[in-house]
mmCIF file as gemmi writes it, N, C-alpha and C atoms, coordinates in Angstrom:
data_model
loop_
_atom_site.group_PDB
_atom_site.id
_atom_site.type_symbol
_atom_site.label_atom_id
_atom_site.label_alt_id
_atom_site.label_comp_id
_atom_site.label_asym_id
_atom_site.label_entity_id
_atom_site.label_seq_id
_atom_site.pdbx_PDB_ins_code
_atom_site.Cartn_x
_atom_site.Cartn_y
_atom_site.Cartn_z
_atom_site.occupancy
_atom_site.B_iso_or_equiv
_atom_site.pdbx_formal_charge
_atom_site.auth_seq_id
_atom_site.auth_asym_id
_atom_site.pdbx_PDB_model_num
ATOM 1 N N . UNK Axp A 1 ? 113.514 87.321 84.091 1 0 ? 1 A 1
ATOM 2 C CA . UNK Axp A 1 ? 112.315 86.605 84.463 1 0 ? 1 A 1
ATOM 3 C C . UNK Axp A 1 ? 111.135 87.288 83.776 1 0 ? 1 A 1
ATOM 4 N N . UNK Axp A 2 ? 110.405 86.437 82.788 1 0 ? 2 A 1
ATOM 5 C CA . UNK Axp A 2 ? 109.219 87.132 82.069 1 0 ? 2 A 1
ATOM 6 C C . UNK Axp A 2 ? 107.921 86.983 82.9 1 0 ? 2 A 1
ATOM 7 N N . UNK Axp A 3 ? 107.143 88.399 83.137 1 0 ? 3 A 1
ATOM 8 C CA . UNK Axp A 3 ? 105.653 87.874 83.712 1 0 ? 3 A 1
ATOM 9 C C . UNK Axp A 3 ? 104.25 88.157 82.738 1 0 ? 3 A 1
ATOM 10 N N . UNK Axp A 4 ? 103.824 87.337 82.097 1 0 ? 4 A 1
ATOM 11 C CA . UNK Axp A 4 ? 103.027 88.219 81.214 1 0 ? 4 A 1
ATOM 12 C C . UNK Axp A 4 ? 101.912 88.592 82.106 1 0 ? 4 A 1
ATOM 13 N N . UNK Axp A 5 ? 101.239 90.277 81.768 1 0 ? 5 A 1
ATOM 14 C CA . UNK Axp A 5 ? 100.329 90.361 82.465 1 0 ? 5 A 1
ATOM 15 C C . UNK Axp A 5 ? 99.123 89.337 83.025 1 0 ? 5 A 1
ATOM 16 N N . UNK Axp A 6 ? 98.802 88.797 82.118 1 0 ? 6 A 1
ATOM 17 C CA . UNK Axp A 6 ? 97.725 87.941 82.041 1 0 ? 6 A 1
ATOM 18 C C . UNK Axp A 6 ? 97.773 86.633 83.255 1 0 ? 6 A 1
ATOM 19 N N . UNK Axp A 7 ? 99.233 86.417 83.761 1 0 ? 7 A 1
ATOM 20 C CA . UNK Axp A 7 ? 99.361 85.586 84.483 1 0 ? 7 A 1
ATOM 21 C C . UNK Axp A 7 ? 100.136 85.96 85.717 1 0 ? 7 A 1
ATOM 22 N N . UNK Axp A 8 ? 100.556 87.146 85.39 1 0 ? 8 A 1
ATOM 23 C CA . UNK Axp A 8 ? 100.69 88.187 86.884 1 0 ? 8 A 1
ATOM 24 C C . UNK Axp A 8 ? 99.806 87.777 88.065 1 0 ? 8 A 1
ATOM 25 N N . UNK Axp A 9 ? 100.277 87.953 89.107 1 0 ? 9 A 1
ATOM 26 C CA . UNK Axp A 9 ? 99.132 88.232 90.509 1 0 ? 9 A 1
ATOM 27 C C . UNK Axp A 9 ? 98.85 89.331 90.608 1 0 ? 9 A 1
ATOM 28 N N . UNK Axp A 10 ? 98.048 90.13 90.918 1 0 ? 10 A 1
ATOM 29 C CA . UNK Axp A 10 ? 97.035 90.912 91.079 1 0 ? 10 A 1
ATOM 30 C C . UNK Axp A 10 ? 97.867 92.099 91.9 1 0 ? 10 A 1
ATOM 31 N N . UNK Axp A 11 ? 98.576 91.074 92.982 1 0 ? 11 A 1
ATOM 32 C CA . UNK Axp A 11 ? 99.104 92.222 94.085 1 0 ? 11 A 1
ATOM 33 C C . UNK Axp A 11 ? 100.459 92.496 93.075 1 0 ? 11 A 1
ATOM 34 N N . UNK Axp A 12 ? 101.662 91.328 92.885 1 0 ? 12 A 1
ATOM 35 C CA . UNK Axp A 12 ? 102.442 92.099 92.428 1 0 ? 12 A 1
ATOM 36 C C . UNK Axp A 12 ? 101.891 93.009 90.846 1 0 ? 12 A 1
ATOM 37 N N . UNK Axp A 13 ? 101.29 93.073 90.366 1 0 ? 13 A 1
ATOM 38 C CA . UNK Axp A 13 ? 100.656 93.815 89.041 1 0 ? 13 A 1
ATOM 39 C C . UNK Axp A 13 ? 100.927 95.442 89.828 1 0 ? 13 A 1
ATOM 40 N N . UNK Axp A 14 ? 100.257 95.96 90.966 1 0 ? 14 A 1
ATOM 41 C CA . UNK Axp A 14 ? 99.439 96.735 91.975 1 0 ? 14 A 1
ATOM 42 C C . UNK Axp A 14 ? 100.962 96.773 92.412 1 0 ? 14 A 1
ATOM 43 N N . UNK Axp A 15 ? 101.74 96.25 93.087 1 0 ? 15 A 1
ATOM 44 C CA . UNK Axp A 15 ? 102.844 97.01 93.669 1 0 ? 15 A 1
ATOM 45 C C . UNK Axp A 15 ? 103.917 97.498 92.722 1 0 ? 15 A 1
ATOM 46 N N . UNK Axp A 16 ? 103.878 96.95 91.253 1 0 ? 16 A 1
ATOM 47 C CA . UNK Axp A 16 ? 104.793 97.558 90.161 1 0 ? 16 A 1
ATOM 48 C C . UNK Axp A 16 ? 104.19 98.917 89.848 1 0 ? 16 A 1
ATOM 49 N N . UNK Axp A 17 ? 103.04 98.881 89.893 1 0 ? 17 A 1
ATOM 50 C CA . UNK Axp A 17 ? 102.337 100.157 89.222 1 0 ? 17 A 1
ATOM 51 C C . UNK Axp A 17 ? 102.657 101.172 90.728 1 0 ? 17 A 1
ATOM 52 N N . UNK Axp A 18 ? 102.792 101.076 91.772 1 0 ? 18 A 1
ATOM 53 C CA . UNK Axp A 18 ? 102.861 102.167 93.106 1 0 ? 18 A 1
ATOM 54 C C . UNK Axp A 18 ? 104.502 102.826 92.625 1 0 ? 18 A 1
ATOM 55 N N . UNK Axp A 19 ? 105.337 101.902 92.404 1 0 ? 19 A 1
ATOM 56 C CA . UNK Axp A 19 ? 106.423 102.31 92.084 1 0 ? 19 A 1
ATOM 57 C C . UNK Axp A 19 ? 106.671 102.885 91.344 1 0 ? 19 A 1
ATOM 58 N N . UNK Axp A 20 ? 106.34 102.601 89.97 1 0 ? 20 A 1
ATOM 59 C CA . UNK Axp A 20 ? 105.882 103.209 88.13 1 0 ? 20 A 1
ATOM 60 C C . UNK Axp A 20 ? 105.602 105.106 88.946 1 0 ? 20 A 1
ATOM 61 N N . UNK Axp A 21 ? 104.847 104.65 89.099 1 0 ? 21 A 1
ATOM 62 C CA . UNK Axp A 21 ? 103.955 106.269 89.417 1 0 ? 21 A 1
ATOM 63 C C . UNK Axp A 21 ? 104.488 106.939 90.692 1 0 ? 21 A 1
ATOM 64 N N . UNK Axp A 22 ? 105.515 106.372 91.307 1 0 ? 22 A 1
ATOM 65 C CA . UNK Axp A 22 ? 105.912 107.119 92.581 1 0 ? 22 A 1
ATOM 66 C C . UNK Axp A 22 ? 107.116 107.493 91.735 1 0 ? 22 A 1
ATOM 67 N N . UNK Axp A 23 ? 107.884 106.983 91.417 1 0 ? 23 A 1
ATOM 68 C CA . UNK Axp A 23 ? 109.547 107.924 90.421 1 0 ? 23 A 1
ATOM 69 C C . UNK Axp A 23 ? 108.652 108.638 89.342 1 0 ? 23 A 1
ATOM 70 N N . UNK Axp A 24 ? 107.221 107.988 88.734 1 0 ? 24 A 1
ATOM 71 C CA . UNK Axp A 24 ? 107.172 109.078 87.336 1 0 ? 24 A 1
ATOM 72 C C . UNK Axp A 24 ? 107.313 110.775 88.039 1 0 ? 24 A 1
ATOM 73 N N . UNK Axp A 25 ? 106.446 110.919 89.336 1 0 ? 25 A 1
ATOM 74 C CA . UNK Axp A 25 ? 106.815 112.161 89.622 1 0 ? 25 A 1
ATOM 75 C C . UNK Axp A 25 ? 107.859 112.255 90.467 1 0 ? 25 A 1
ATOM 76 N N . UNK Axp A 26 ? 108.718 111.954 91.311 1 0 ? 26 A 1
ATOM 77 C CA . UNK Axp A 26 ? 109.713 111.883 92.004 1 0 ? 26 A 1
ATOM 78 C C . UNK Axp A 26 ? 111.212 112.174 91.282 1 0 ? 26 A 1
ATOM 79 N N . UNK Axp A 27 ? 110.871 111.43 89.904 1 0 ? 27 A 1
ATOM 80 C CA . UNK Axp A 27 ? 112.211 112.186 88.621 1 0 ? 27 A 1
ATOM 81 C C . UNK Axp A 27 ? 112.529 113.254 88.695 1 0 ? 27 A 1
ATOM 82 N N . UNK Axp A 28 ? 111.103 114.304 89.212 1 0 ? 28 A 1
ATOM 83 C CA . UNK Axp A 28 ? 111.493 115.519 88.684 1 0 ? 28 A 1
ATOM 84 C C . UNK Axp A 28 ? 111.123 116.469 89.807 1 0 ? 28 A 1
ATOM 85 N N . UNK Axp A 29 ? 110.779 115.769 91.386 1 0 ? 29 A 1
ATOM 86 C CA . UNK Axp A 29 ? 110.616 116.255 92.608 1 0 ? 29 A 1
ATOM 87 C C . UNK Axp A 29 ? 111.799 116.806 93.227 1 0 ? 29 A 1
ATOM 88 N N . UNK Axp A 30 ? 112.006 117.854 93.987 1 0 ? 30 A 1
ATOM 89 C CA . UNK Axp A 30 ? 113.329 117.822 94.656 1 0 ? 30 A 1
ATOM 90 C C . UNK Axp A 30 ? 112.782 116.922 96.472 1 0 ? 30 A 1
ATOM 91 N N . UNK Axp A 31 ? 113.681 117.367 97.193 1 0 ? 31 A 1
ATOM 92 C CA . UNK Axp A 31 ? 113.466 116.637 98.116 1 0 ? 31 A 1
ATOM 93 C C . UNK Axp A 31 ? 112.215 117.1 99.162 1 0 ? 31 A 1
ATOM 94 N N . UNK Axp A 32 ? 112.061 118.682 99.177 1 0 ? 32 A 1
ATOM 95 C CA . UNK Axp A 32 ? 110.809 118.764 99.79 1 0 ? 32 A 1
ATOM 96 C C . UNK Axp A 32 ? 109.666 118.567 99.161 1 0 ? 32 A 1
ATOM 97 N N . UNK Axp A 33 ? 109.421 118.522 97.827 1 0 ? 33 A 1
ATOM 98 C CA . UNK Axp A 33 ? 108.268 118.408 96.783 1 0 ? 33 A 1
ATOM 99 C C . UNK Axp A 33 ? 108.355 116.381 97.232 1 0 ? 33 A 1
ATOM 100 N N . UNK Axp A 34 ? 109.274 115.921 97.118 1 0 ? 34 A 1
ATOM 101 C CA . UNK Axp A 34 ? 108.61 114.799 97.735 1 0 ? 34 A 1
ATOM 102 C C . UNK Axp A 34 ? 108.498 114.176 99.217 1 0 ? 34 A 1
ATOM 103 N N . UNK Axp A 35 ? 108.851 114.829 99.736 1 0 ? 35 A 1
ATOM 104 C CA . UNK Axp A 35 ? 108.027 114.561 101.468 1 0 ? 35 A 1
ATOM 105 C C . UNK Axp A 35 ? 106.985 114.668 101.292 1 0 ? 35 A 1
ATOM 106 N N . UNK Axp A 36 ? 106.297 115.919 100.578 1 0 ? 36 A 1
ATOM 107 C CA . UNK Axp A 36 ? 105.066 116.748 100.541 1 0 ? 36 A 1
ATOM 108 C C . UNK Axp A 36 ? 104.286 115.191 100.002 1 0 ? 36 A 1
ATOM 109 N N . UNK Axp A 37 ? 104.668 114.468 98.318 1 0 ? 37 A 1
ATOM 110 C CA . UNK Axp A 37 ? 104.366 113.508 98.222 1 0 ? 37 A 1
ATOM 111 C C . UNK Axp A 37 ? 104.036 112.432 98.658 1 0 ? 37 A 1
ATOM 112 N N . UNK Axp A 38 ? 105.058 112.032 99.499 1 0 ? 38 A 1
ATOM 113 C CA . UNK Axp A 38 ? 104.914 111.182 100.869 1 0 ? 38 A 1
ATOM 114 C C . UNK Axp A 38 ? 103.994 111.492 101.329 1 0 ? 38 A 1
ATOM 115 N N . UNK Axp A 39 ? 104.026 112.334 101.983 1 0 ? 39 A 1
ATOM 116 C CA . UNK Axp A 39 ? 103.443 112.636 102.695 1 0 ? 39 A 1
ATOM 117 C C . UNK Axp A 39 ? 101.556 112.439 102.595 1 0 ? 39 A 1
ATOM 118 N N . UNK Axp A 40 ? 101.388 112.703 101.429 1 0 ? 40 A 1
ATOM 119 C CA . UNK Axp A 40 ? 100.314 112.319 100.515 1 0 ? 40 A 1
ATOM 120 C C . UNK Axp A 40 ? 99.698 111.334 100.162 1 0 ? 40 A 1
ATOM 121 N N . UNK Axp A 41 ? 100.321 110.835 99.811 1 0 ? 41 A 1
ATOM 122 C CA . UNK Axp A 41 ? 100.743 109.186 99.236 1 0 ? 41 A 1
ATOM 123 C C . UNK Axp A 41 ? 101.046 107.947 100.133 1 0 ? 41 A 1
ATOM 124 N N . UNK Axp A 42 ? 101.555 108.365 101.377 1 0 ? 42 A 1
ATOM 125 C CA . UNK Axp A 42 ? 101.795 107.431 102.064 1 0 ? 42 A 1
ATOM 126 C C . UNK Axp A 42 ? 101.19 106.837 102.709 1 0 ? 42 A 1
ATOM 127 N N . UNK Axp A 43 ? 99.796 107.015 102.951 1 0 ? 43 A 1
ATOM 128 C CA . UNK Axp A 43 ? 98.586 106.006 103.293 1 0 ? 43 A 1
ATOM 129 C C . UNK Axp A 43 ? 98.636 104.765 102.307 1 0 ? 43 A 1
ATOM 130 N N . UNK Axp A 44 ? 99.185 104.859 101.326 1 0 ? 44 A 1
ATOM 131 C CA . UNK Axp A 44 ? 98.974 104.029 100.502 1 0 ? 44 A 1
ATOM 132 C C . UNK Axp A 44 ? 100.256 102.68 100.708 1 0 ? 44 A 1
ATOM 133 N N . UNK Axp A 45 ? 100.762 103 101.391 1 0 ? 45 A 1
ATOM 134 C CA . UNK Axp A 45 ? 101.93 101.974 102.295 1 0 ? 45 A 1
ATOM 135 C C . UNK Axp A 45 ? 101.094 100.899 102.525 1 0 ? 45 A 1
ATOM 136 N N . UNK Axp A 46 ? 100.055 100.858 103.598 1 0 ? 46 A 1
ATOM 137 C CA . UNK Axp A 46 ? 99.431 100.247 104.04 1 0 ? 46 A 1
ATOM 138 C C . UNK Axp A 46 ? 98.534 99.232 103.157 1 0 ? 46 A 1
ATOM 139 N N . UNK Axp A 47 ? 98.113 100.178 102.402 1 0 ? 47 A 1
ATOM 140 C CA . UNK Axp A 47 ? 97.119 99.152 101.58 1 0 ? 47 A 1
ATOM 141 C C . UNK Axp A 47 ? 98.006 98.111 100.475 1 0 ? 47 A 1
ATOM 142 N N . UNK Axp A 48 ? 98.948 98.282 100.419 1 0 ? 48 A 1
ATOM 143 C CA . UNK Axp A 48 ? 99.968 97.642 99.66 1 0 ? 48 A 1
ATOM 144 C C . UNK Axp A 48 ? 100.843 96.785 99.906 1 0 ? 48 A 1
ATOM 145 N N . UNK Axp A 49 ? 100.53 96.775 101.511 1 0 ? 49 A 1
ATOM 146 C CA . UNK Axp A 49 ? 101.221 95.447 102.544 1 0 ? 49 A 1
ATOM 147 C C . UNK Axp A 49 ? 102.763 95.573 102.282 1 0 ? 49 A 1
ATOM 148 N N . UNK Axp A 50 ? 103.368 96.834 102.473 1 0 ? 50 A 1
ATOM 149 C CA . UNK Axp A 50 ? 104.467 96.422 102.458 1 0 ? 50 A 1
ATOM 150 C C . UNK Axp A 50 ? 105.251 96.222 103.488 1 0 ? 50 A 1
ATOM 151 N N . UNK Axp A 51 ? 105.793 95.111 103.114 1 0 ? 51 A 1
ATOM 152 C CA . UNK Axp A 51 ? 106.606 94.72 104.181 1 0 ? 51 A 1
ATOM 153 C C . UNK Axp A 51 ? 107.731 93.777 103.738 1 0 ? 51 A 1
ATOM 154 N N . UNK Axp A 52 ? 109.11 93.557 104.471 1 0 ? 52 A 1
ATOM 155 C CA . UNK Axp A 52 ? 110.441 93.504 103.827 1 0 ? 52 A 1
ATOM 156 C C . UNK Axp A 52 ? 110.934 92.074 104.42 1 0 ? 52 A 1
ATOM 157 N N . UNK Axp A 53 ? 111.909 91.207 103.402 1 0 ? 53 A 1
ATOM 158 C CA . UNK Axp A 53 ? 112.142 90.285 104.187 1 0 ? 53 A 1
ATOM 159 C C . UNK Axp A 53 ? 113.228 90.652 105.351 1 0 ? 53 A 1
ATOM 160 N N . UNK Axp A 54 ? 113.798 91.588 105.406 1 0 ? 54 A 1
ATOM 161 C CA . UNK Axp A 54 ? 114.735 91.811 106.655 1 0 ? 54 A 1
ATOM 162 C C . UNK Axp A 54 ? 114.577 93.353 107.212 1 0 ? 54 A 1
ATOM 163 N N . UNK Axp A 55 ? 114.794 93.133 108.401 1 0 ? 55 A 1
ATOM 164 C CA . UNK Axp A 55 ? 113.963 94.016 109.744 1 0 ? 55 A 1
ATOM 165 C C . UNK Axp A 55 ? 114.548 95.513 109.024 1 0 ? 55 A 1
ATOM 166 N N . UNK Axp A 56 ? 113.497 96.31 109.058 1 0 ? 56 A 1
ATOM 167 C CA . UNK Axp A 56 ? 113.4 97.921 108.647 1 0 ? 56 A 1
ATOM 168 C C . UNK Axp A 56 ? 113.966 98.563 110.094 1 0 ? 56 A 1
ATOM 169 N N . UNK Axp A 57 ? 114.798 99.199 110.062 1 0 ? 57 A 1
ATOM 170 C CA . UNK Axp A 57 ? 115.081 100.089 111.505 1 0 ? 57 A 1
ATOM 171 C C . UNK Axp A 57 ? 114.508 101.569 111.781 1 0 ? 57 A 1
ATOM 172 N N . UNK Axp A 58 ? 114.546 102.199 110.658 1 0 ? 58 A 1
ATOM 173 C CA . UNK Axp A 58 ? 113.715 103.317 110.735 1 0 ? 58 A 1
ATOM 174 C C . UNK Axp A 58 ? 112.645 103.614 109.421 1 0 ? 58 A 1
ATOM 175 N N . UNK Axp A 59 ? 112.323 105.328 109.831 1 0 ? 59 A 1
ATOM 176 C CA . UNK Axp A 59 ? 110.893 105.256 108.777 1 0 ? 59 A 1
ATOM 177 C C . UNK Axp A 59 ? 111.58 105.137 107.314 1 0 ? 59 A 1
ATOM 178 N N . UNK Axp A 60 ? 111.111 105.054 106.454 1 0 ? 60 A 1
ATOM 179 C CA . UNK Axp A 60 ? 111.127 105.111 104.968 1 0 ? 60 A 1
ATOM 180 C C . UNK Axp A 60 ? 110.079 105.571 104.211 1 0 ? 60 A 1
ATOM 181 N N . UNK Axp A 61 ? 110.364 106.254 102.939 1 0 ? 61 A 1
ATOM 182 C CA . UNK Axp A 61 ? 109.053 106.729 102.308 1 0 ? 61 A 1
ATOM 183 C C . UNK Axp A 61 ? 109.393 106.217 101.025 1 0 ? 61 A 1
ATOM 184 N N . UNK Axp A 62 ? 108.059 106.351 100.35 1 0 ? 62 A 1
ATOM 185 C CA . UNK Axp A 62 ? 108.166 105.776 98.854 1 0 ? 62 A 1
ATOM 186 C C . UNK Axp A 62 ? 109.188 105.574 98.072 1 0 ? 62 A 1
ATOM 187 N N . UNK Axp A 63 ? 110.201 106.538 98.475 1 0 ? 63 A 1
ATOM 188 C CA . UNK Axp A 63 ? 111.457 106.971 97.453 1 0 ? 63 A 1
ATOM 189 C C . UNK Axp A 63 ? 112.434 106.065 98.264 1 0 ? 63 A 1
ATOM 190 N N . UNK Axp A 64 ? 112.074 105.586 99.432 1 0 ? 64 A 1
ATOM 191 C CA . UNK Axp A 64 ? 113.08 104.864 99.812 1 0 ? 64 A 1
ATOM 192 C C . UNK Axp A 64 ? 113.36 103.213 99.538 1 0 ? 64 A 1
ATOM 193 N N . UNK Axp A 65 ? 111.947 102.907 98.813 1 0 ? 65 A 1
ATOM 194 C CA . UNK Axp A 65 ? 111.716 101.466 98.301 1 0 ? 65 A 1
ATOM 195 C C . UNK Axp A 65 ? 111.892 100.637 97.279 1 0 ? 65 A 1
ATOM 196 N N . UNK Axp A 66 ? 111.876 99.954 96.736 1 0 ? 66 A 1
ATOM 197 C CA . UNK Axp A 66 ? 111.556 98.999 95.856 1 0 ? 66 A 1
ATOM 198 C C . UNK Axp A 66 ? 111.178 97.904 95.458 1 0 ? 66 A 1
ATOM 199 N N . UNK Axp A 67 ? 110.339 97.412 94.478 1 0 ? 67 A 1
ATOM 200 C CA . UNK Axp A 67 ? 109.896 95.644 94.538 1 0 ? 67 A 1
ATOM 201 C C . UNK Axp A 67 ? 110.547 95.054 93.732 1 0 ? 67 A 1
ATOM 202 N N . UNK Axp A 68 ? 111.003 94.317 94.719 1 0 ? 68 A 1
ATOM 203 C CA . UNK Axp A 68 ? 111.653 93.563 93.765 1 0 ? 68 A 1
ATOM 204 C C . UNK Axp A 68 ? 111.305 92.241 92.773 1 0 ? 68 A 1
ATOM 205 N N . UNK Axp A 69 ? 110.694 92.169 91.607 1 0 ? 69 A 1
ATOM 206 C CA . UNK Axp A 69 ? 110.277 91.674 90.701 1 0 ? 69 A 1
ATOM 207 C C . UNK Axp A 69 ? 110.553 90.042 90.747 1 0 ? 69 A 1
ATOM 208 N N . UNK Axp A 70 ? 111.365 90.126 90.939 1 0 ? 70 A 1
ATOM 209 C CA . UNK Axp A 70 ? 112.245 88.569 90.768 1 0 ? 70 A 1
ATOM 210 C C . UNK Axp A 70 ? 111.932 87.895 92.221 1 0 ? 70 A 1
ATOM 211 N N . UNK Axp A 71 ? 112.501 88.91 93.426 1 0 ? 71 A 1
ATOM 212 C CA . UNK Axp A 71 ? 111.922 87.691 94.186 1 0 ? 71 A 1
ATOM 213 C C . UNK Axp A 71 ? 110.653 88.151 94.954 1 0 ? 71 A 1
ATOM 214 N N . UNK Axp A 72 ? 109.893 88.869 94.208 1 0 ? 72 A 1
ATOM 215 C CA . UNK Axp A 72 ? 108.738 88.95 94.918 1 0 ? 72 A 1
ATOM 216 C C . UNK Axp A 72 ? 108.182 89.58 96.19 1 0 ? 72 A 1
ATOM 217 N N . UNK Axp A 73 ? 109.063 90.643 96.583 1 0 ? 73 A 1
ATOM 218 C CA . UNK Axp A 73 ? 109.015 91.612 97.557 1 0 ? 73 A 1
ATOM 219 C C . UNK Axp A 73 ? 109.951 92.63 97.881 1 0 ? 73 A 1
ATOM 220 N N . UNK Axp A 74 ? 109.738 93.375 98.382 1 0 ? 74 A 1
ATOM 221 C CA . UNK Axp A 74 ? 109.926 94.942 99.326 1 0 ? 74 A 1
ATOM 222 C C . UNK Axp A 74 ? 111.374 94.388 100.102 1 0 ? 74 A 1
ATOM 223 N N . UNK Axp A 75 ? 112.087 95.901 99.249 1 0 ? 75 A 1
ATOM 224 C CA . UNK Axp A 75 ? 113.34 96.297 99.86 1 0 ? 75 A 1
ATOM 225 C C . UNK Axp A 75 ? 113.706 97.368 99.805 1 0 ? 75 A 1
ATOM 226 N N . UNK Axp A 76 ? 114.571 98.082 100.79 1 0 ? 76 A 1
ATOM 227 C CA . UNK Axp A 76 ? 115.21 99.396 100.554 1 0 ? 76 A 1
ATOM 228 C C . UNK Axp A 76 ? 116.005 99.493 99.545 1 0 ? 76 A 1
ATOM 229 N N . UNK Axp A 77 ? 115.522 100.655 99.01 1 0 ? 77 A 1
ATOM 230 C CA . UNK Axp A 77 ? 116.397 100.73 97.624 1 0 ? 77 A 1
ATOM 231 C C . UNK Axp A 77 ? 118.316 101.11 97.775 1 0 ? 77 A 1
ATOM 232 N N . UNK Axp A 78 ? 118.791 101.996 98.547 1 0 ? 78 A 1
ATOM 233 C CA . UNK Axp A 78 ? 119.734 101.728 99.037 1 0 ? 78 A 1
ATOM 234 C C . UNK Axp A 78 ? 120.878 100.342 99.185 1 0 ? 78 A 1
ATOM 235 N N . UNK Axp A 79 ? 119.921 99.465 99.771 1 0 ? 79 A 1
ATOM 236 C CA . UNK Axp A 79 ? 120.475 97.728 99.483 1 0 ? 79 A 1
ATOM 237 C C . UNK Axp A 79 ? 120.618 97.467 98.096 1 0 ? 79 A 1
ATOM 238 N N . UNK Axp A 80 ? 119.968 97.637 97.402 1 0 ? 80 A 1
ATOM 239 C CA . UNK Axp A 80 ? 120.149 97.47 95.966 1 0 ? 80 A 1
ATOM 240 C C . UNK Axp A 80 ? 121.488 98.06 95.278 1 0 ? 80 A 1
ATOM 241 N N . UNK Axp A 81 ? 121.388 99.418 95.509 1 0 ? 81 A 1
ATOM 242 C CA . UNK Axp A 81 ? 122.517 100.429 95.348 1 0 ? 81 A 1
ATOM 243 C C . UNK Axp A 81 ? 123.622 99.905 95.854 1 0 ? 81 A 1
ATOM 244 N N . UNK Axp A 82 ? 123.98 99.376 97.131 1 0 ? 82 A 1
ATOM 245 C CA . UNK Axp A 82 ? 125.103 99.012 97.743 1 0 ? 82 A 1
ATOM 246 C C . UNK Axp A 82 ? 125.316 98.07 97.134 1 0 ? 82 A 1
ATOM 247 N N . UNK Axp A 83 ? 124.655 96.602 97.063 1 0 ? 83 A 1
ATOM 248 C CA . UNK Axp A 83 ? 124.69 95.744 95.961 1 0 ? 83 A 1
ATOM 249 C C . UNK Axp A 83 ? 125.41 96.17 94.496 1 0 ? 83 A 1
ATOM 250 N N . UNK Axp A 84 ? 124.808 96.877 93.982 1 0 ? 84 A 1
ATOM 251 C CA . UNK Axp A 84 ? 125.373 96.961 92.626 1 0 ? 84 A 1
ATOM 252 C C . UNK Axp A 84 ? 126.594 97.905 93.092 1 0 ? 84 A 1
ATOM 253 N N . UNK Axp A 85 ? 127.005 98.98 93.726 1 0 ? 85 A 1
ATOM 254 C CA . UNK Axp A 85 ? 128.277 99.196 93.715 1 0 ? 85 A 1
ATOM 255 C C . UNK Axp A 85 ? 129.342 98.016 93.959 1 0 ? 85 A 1
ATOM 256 N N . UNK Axp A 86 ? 129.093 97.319 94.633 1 0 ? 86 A 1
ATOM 257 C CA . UNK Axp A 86 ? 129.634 96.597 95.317 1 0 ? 86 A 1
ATOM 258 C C . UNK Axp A 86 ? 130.034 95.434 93.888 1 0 ? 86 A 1
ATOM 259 N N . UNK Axp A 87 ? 128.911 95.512 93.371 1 0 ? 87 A 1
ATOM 260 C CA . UNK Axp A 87 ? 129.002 94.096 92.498 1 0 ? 87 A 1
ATOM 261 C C . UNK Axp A 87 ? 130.313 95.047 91.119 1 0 ? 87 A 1
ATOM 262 N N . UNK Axp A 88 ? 129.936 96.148 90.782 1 0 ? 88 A 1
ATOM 263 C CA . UNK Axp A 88 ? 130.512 97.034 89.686 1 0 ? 88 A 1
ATOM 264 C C . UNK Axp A 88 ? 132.012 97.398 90.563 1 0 ? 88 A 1
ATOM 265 N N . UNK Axp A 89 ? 132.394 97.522 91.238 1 0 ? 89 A 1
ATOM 266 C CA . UNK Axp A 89 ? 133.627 98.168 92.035 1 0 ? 89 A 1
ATOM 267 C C . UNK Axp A 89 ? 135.053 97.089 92.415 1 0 ? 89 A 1
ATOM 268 N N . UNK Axp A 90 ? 133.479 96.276 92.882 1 0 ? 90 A 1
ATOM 269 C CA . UNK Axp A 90 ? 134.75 95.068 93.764 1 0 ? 90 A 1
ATOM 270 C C . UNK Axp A 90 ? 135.335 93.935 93.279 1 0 ? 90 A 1
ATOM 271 N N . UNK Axp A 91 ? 134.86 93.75 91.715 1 0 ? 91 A 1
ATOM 272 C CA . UNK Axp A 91 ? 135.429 92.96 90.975 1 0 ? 91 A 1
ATOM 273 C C . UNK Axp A 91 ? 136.633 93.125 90.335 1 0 ? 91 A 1
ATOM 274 N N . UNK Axp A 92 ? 137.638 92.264 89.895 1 0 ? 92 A 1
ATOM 275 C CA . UNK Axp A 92 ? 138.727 92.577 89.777 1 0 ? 92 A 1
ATOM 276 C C . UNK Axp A 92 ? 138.385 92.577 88.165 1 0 ? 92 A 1
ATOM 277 N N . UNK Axp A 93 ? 139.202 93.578 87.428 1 0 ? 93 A 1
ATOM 278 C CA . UNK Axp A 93 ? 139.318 93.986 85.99 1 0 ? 93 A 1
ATOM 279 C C . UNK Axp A 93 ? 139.992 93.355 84.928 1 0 ? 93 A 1
């Protein structure tokens, strides 16, 4: 799915870039260097409206997210992961 900037929305433009810049340092964070991040950073949850199409059960931090481009919102990145194992594993060869 192509978006050229120019015809991007504003918000998703703004929630690709939170992500961009939350792994650029998180690549090379271990796990307490990014709580600390979170921890930091995570006011910025809010202003970014995130919110998921299916019910969140506990907390999550930046590293635990992703947008998803295509359909246009917030998911645990984990789901994704299970997804693609699932899609790479369970197919027959």
């Amino acid at each position: 799915m192509e978006f050229p900037i120019k015809e991007m929305d504003r918000d998703v433009l703004w929630n690709i870039v939170l992500v961009a810049t939350t792994w650029s340092y998180g690549a090379v964070l271990n796990n307490e260097l990014r709580n600390m991040f979170d921890e930091q950073f995570g006011a910025f949850k809010a202003k970014f409206n995130i919110t998921f199409s299916v019910p969140v059960r506990h907390k999550f931090t930046l590293f635990d997210i992703f947008f998803d481009i295509e359909r246009l919102n917030w998911n645990l990145l984990i789901n994704k992961i299970d997804f693609k194992l699932k899609q790479c594993f369970d197919t027959p060869l």
